[in-house]
C-alpha positions, 0 to 999 in steps of 0.5 A: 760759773758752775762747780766742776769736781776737784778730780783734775782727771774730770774736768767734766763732771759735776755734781747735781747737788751743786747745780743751781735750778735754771741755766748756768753757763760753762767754760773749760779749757780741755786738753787732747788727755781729758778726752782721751783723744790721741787720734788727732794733733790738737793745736791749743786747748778744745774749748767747750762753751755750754749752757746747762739747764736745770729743771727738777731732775732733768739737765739739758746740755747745749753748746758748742766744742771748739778745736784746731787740728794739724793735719795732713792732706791725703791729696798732695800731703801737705800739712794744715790747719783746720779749725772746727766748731760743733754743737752739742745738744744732750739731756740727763734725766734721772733713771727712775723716767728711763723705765717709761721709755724702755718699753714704749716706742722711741721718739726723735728725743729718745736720741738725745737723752741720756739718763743717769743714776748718781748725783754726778754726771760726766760731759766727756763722752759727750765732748769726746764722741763729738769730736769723733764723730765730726771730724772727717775721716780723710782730709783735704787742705783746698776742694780744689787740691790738685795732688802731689805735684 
């Protein structure tokens, strides 16, 4: 397992210079608090299973976050429970390579880097925006919901 920085406030963050080159594996439990996510009502933790990749200055984060949510369907607002499971895909690159990308025309792997300037680097708005961004705006507990009855 991969050393997280001892800041309980970032579980997510790690420290290049203890990244071994090559692939490591990451599991972390994560509470509604170290995403700052007070949008939704979590049931248990969100599970994050990724692989980190090092190669020279470049990670390469893939994986998948795991959560259970309580909610409310807009239909026949009936409470209940969903369970999500996202993948997330991310690379870091060393900011000294974002000046060959800054004025050349973007490709579909532009979309998914990221690039960074300390020794450190922090999943959580990788975690958080992906959390954000795939669950639905409005639910429903069955396709089939007949409404308020």
């Amino acid at each position: 397992m991969t050393k997280i920085a001892s800041d309980k406030r970032k579980k997510l963050t790690f420290n290049l210079l203890h990244l071994k080159q090559g692939e490591q594996k990451i599991y972390q439990e994560l509470t509604n608090t170290d995403l700052d996510i007070f949008k939704f009502n979590f049931i248990g933790p969100v599970i994050l299973e990724v692989n980190l990749f090092k190669n020279g200055d470049t990670v390469v984060v893939s994986g998948t976050v795991k959560y259970k949510l309580s909610l409310c369907c807009v239909n026949c607002l009936e409470n209940f429970e969903r369970e999500f499971s996202e993948k997330i895909y991310q690379e870091y690159v060393k900011s000294a390579a974002a000046k060959s990308v800054m004025h050349s025309h973007l490709e579909e792997v532009d979309f998914v880097r990221d690039f960074y300037t300390t020794d450190f680097f922090d999943l959580t708005p990788l975690v958080r925006d992906t959390i954000l961004l795939s669950t639905p705006v409005a639910f429903w507990c069955q396709p089939d919901c007949e409404g308020v009855k």
